[in-house]
N, C-alpha and C positions, 0 to 999 in steps of 0.2 A: 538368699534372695527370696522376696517374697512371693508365694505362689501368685500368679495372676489370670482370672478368669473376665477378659473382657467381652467372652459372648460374641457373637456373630455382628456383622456391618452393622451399627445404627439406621431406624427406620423415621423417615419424615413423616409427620405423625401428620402433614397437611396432605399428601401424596401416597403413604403408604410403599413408596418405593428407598431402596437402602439409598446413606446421603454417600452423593461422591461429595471429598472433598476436595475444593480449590485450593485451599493452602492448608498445611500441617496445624497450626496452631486450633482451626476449628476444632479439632478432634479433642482438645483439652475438656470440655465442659461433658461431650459424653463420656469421657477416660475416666473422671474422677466422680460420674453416678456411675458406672459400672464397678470399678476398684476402689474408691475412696479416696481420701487427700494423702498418700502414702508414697514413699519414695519405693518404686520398683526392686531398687539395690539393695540399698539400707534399712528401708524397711521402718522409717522412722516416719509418724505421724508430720505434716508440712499443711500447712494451711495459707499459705503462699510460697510464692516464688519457685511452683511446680512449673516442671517443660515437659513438653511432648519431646518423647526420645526414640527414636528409630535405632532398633532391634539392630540393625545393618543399618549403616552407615550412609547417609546422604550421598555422598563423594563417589563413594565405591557402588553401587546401586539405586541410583537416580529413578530406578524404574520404580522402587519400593517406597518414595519420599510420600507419598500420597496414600499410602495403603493402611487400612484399619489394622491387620494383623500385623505390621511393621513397629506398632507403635505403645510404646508403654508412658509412664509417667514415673519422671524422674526429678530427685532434686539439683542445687546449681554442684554440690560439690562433684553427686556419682558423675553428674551428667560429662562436668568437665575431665574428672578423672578414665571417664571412657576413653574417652574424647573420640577420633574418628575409627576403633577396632573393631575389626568383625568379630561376630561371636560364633562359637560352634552351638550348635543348638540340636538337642536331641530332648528325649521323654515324648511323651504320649501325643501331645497337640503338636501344632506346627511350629509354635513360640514356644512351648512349654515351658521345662525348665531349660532357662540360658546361661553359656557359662563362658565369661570371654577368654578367647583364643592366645593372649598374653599377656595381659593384667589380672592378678585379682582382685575382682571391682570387691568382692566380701568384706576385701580389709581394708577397703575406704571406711574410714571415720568423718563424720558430718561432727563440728562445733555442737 
């Protein structure tokens, strides 16, 4: 899995205060200048058809759908081969390294 440092909340550069977001999908455009156009899982260069993917799961953690640290960037296959699994999540940061709970997303292969 690819290491990923997205840095602290994004700051509104008109306001100077961190941006809440209203829906998940804004967080794509700061996601991919802080980490790049890179699948989260797989680790493969994407230059479309990146998703914003919730670390925890929409479903099971509804409180987290909205939250910067919830959120990586994923392509369609990891994304789908997650699908709705919680991850155990341990290492130094709060996302740090993730490793899910009963798939090994590692050995998804992207076409």
């Amino acid at each position: 899995m690819r290491p990923v440092e997205r840095g602290d909340l994004p700051i509104d550069p008109n306001t100077g205060i961190p941006i809440v977001f209203t829906q998940y999908s804004q967080a794509k455009s700061h996601l991919i200048d802080r980490v790049g156009e890179y699948c989260s899982y797989c680790e493969r260069s994407i230059n479309h058809l990146l998703h914003v993917e919730h670390i925890q799961p929409k479903a099971a953690r509804p409180d987290l759908e909205r939250r910067w640290d919830n959120f990586l960037l994923s392509c369609v296959n990891c994304n789908a081969a997650k699908g709705h699994e919680e991850l155990i999540l341990r290492g130094a940061s709060r996302f740090g390294n993730t490793i899910p709970k009963s798939n090994d997303i590692s050995s998804v292969s992207a076409p």
